[in-house]
Z-matrix of the N, CA and C atoms (Angstrom, degrees):
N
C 1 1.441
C 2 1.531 1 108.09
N 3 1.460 2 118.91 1 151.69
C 4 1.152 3 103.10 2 -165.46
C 5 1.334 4 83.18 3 -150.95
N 6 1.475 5 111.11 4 144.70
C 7 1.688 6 120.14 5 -172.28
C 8 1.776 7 102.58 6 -150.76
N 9 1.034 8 113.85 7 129.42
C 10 1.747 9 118.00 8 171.52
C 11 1.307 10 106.66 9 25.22
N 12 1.652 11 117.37 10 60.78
C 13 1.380 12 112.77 11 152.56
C 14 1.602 13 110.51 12 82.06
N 15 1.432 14 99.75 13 25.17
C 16 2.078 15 100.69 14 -159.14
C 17 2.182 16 83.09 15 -145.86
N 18 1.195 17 104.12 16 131.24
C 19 1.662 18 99.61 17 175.88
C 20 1.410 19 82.08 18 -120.24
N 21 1.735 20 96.61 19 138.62
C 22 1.123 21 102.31 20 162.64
C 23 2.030 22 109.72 21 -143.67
N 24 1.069 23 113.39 22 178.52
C 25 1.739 24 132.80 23 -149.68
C 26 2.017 25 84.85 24 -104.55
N 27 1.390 26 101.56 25 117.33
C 28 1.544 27 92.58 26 148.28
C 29 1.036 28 114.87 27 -105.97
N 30 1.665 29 115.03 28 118.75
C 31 1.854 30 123.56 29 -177.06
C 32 1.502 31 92.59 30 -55.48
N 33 1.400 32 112.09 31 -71.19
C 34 1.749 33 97.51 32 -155.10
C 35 1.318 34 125.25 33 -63.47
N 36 1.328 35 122.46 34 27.03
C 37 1.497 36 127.81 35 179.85
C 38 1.597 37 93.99 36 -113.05
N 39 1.367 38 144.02 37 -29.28
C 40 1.539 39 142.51 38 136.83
C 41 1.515 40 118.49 39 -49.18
N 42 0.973 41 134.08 40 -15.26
C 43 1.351 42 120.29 41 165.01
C 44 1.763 43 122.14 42 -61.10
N 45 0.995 44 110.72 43 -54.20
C 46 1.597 45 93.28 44 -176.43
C 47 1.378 46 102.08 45 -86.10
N 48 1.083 47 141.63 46 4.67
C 49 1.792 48 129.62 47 147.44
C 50 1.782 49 112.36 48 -58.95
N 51 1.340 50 89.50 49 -64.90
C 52 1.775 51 104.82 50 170.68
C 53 1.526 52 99.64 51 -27.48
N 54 1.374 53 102.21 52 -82.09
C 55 1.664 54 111.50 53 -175.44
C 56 1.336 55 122.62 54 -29.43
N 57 1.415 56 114.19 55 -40.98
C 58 1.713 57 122.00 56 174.29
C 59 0.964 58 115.55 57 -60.74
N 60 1.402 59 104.41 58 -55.36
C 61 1.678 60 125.54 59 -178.37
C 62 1.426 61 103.60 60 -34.63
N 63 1.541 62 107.32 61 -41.54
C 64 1.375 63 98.43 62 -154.02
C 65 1.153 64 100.34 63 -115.60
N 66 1.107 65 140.52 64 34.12
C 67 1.649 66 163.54 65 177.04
C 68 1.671 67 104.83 66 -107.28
N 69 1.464 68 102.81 67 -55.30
C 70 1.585 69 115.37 68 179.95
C 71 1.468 70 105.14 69 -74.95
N 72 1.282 71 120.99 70 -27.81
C 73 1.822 72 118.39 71 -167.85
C 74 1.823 73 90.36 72 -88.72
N 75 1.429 74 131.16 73 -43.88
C 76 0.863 75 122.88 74 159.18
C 77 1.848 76 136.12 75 -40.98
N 78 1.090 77 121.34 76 -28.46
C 79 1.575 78 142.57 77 -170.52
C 80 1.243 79 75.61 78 -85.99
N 81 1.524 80 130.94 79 -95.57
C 82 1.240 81 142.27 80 176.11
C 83 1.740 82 123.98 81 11.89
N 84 1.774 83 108.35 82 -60.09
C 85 1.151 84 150.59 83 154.30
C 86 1.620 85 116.50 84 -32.20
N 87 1.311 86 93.03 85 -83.11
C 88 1.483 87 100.10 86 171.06
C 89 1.872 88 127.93 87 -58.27
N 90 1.535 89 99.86 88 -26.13
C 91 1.510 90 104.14 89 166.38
C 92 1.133 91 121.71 90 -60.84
N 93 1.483 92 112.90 91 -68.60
C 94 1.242 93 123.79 92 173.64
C 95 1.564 94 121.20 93 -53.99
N 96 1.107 95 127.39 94 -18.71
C 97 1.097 96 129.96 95 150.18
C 98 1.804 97 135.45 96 -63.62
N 99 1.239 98 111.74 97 -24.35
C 100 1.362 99 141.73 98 164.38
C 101 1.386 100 118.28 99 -70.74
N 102 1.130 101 108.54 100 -43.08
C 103 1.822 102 122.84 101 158.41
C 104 1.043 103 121.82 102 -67.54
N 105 1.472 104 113.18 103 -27.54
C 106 1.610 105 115.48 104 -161.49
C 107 1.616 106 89.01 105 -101.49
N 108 1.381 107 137.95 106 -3.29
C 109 1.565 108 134.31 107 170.06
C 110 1.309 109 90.84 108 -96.80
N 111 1.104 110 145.75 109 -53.10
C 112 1.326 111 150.04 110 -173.28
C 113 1.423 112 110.63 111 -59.51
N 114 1.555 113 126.60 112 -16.27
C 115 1.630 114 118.34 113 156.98
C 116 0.855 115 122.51 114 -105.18
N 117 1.616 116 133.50 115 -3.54
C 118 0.879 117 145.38 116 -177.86
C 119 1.312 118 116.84 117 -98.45
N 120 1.522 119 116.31 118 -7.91
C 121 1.506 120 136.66 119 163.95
C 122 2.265 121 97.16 120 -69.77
N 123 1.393 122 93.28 121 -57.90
C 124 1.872 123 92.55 122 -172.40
C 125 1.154 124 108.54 123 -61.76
N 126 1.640 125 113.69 124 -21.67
C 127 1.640 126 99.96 125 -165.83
C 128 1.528 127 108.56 126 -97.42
N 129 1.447 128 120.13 127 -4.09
C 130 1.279 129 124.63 128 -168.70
C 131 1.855 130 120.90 129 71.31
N 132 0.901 131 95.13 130 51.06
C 133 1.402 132 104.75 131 176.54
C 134 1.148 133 116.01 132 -107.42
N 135 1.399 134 128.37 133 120.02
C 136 1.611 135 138.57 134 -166.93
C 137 1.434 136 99.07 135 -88.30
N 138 1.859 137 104.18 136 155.61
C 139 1.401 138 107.19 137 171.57
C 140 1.177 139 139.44 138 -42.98
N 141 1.055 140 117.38 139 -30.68
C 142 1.600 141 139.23 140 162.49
C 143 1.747 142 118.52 141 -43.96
N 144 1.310 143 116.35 142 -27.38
C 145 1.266 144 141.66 143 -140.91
C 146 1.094 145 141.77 144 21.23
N 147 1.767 146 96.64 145 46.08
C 148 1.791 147 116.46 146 167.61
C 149 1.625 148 87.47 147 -86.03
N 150 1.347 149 87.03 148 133.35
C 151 1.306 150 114.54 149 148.46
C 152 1.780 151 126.22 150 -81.31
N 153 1.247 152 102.00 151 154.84
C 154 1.599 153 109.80 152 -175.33
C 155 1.811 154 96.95 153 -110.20
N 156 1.234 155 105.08 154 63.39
C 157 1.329 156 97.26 155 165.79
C 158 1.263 157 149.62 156 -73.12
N 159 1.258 158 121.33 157 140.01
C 160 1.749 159 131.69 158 -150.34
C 161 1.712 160 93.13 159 -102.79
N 162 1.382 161 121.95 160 132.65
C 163 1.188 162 138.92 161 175.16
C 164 1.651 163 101.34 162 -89.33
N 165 1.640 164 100.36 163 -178.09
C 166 1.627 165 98.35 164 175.26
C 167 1.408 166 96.82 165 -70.80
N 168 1.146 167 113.41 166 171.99
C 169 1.365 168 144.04 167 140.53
C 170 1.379 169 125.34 168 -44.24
N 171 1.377 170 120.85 169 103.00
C 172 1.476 171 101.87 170 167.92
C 173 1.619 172 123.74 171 -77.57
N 174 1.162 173 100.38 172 149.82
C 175 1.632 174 96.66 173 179.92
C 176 1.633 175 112.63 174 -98.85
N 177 1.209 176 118.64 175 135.94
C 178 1.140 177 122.03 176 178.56
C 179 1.566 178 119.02 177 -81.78
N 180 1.424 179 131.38 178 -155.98
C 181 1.727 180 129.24 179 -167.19
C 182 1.680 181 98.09 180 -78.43
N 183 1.600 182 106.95 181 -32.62
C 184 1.450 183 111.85 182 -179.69
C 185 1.781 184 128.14 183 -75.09
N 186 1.308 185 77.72 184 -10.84
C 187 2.036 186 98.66 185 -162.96
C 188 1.530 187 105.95 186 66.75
N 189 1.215 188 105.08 187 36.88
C 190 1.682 189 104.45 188 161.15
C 191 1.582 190 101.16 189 -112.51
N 192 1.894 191 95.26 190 126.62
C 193 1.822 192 110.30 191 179.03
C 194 1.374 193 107.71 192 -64.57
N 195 1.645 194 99.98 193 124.46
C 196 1.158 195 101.65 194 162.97
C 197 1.064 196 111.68 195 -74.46
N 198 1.649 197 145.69 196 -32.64
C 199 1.195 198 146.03 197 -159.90
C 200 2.014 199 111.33 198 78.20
N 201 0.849 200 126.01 199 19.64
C 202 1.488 201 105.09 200 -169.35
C 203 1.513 202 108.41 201 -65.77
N 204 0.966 203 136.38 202 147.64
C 205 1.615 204 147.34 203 -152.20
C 206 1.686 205 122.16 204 -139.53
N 207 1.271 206 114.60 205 91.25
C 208 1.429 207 92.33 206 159.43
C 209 1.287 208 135.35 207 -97.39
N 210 1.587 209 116.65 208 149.39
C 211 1.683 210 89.50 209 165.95
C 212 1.438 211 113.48 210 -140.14
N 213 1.403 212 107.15 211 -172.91
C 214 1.495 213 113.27 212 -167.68
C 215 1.885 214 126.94 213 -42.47
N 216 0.884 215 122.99 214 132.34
C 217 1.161 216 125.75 215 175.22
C 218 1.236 217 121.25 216 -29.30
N 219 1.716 218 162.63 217 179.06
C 220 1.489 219 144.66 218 111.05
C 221 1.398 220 103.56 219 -148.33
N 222 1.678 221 104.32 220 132.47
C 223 1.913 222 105.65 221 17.42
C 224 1.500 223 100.74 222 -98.83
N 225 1.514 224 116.46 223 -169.67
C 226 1.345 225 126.56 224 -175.63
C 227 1.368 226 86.57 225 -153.65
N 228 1.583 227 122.79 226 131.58
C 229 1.495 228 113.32 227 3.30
C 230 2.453 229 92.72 228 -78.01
N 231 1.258 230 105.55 229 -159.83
C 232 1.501 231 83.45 230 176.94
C 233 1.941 232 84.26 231 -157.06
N 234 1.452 233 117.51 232 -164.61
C 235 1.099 234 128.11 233 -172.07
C 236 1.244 235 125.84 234 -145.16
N 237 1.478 236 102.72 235 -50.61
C 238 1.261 237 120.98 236 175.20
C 239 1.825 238 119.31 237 -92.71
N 240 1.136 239 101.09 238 -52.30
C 241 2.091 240 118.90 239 -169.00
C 242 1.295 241 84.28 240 -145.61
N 243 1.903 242 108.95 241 147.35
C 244 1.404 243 110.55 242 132.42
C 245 1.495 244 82.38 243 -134.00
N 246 1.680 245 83.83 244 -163.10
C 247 1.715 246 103.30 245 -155.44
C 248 1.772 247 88.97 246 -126.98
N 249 1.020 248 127.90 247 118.45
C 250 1.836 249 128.57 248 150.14
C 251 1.434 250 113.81 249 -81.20
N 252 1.055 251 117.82 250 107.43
C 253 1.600 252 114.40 251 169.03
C 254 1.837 253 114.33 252 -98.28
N 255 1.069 254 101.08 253 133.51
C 256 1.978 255 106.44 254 175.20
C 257 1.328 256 102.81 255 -141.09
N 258 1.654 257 105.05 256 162.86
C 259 1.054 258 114.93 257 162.27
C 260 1.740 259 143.21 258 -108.86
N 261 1.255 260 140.04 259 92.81
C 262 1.666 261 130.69 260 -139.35
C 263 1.152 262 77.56 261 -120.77
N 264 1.094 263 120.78 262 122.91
C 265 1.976 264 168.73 263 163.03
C 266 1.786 265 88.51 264 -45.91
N 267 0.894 266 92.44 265 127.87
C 268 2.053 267 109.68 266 162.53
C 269 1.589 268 120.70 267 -41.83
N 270 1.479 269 105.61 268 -31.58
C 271 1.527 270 112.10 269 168.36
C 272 1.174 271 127.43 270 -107.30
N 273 1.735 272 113.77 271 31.65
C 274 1.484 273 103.34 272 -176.69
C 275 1.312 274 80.50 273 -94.75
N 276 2.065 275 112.26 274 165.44
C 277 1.532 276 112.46 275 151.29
C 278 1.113 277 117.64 276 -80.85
N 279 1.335 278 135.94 277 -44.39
C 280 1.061 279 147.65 278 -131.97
C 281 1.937 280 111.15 279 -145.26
N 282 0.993 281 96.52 280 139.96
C 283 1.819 282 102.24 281 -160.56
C 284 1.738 283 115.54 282 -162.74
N 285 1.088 284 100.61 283 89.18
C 286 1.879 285 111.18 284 -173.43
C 287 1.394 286 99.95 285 -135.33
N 288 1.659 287 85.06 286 141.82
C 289 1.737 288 129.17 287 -168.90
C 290 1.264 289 100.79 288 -85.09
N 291 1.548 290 150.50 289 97.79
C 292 1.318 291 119.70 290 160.34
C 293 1.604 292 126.50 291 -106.07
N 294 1.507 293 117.11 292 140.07
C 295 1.448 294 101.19 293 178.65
C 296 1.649 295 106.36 294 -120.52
N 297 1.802 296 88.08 295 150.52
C 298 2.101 297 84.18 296 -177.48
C 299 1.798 298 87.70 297 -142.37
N 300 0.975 299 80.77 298 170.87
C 301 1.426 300 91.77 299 -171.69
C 302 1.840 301 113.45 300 -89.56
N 303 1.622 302 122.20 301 -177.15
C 304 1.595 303 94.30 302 170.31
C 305 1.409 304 131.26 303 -78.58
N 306 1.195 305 122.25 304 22.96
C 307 1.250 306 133.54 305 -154.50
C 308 1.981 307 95.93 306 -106.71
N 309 1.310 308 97.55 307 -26.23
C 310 1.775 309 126.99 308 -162.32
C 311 1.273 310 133.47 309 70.88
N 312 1.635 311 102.63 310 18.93
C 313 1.879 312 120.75 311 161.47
C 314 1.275 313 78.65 312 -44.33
N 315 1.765 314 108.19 313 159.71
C 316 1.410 315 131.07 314 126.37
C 317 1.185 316 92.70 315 -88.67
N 318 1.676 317 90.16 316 161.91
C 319 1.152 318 122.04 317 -151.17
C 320 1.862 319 88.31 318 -143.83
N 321 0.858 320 123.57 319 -43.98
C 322 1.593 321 113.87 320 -166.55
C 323 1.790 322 99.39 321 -153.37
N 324 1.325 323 126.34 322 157.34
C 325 1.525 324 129.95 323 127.57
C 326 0.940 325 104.87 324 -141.94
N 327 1.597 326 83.37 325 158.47
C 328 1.986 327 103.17 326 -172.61
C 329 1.667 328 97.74 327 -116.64
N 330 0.770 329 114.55 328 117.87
C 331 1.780 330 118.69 329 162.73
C 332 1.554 331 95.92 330 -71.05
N 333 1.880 332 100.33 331 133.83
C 334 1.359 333 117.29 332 174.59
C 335 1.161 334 99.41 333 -104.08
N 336 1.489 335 120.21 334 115.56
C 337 1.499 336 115.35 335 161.51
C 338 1.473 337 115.72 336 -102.77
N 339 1.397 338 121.13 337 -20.63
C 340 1.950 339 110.13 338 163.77
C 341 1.513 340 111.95 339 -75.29
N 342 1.586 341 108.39 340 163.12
C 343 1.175 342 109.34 341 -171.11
C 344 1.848 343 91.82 342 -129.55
N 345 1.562 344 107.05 343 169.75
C 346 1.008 345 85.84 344 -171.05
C 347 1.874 346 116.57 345 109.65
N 348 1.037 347 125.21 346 168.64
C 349 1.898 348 130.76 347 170.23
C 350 1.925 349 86.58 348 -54.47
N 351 1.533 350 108.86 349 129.11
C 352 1.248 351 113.36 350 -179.06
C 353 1.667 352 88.44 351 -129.93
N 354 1.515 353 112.22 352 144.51
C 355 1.178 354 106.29 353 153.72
C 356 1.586 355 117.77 354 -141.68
N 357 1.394 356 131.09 355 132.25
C 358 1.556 357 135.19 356 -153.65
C 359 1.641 358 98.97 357 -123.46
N 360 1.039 359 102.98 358 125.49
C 361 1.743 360 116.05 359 -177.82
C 362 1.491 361 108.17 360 -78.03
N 363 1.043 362 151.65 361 128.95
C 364 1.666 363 130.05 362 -169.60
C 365 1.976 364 78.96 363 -122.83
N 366 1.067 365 147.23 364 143.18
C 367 1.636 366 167.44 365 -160.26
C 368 1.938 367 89.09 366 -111.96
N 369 1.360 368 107.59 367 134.74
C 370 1.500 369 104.17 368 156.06
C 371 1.274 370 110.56 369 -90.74
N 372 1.293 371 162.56 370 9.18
C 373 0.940 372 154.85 371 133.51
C 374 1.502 373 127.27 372 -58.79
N 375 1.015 374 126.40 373 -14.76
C 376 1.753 375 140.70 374 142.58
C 377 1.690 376 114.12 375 -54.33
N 378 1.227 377 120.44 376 -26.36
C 379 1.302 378 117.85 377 -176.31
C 380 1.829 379 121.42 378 -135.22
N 381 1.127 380 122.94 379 134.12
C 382 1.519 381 108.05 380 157.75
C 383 1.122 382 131.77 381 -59.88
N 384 2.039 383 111.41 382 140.33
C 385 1.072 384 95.63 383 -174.36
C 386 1.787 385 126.91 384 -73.31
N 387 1.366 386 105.62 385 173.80
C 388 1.478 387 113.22 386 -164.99
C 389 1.507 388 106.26 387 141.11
N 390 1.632 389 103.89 388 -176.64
C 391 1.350 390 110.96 389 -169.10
C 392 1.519 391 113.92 390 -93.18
N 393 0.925 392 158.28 391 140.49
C 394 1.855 393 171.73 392 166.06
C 395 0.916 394 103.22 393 -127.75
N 396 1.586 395 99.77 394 134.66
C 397 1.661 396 131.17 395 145.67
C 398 1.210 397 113.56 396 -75.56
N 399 1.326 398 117.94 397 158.46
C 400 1.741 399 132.40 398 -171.48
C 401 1.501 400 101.11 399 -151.67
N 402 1.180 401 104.73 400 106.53
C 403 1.934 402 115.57 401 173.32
C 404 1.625 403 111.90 402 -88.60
N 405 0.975 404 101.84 403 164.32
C 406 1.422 405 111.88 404 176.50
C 407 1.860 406 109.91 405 -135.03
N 408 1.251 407 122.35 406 103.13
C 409 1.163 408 135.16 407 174.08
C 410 1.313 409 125.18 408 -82.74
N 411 1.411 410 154.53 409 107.46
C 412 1.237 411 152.16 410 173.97
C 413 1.814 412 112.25 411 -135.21
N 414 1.449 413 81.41 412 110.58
C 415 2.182 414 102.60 413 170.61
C 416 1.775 415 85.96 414 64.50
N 417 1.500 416 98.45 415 45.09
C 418 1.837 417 95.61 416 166.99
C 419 1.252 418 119.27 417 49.34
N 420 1.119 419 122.23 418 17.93
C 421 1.752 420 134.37 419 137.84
C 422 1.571 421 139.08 420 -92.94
N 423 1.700 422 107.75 421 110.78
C 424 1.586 423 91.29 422 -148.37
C 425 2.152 424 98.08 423 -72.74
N 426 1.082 425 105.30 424 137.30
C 427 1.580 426 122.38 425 175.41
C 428 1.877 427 93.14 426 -81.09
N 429 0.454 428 130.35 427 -79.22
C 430 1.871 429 120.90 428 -160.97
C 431 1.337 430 109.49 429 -158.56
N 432 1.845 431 103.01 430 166.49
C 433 1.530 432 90.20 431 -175.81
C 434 1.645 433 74.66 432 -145.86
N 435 1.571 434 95.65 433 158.36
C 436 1.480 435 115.83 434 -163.66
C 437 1.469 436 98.03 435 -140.27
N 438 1.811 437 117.89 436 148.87
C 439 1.415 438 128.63 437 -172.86
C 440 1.428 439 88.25 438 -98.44
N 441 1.286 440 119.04 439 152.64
C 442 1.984 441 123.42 440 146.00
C 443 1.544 442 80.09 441 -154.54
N 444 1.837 443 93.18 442 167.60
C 445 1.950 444 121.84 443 -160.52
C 446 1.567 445 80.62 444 -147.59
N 447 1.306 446 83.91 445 110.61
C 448 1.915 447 102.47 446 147.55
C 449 1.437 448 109.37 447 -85.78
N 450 0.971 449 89.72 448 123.22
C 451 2.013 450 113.55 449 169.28
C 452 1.292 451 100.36 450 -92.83
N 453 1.321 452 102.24 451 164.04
C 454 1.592 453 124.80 452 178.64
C 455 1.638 454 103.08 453 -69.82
């Protein structure tokens, strides 16, 4: 709009553009959001949005994967309990938890003697708080290593 040499903006003639705008950025929103439950269904990702992540494969004497698996702690960070869940294959012998701190003390191992979906409670009162790594060892090949933070 333009008046005696002065331009000026009429807001309320941008309002129902705005409004679309944000009608269409909204649709937009909700799609991509629909996709993003819909991969997160294949990849196994819980509501929470920890993932259950799968490490490599170890290979055995044959080069057949055993698969042993660790994954993330929950919850993370935690205070009281979390939970480590892994997975050690029917034919491993041998299967240990280790945790060290960032410094790379250990701090704990757990000998795994079930085989199979394992799950190990680690107590925050066993440890100071702060951040730790947690390895997963099977037939003396390390399978993965995972962060969790004890809070106060």
């Amino acid at each position: 709009m333009y008046i005696e040499n002065k331009y000026y903006i009429n807001y309320v003639s941008f309002i129902p553009v705005l409004i679309e705008a944000v009608k269409e950025q909204q649709n937009t929103i909700v799609d991509l959001h629909n996709k993003l439950e819909e991969m997160n269904k294949l990849l196994g990702i819980t509501d929470k949005g920890a993932k259950k992540e799968k490490s490599s494969p170890l290979l055995s004497g044959n080069d057949l994967a055993i698969k042993a698996t660790l994954y993330q702690n929950q919850p993370n960070p935690f205070d009281e309990s979390t939970t480590i869940s892994a997975y050690i294959p029917d034919n491993a012998i041998d299967a240990v938890l280790y945790i060290y701190d960032m410094q790379g003390l250990q701090k704990n191992n757990i000998n795994i003697l079930t085989r199979g979906e394992v799950e190990l409670t680690i107590y925050g009162n066993t440890l100071k708080p702060g951040m730790y790594m947690y390895t997963l060892i099977v037939d003396g090949k390390e399978v993965d290593t995972k962060r969790m933070i004890l809070t106060n």
